[in-house]
C-alpha positions in Angstrom: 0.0 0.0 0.0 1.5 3.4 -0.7 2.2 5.6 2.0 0.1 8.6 0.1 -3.3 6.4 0.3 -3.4 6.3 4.0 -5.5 9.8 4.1 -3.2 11.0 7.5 -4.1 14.1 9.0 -1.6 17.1 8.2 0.5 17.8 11.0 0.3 21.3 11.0 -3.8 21.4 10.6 -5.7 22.8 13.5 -7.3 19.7 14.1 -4.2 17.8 14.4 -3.1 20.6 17.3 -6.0 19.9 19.0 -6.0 16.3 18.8 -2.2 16.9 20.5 -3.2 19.0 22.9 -6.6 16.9 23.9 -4.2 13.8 24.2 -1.6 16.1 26.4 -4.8 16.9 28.6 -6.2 13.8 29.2 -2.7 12.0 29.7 -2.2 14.8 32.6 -5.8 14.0 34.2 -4.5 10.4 33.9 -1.6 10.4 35.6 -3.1 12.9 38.5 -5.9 10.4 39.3 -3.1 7.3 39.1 -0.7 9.6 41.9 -3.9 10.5 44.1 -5.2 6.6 43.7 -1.5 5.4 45.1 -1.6 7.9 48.1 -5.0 7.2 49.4 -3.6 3.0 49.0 0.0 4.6 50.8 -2.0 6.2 53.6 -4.8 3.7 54.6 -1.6 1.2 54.6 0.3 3.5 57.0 -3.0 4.4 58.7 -3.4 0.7 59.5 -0.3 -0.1 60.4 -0.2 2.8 63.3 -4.0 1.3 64.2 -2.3 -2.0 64.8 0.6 -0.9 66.5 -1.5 1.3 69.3 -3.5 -1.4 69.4 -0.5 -3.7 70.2 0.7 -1.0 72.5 -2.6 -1.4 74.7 -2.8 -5.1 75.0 0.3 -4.9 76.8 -0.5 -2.7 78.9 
């Protein structure tokens, strides 16, 4: 197949800048959801670890 049949989008059309910028947005929403996902799991992990270890600290009391 010849590379000129493909029908590719110019790169320099507006639609192509948006498409770019669209893509940049979403990857950013991405990765902030992903970074707030794995401190929520980090923090109810170090939540329940302090949780067991007072109530360790009580028993032998």
């Amino acid at each position: 197949m010849n590379t000129w049949l493909l029908s590719l989008q110019n790169s320099n059309s507006p639609i192509y800048d948006m498409m770019i910028f669209f893509h940049d947005f979403t990857m950013i929403i991405l990765i902030f959801i992903t970074m707030l996902i794995t401190l929520m799991m980090m923090l109810m992990t170090y939540n329940n670890l302090l949780i067991d270890s007072f109530s360790m600290a009580t028993q032998l009391n």
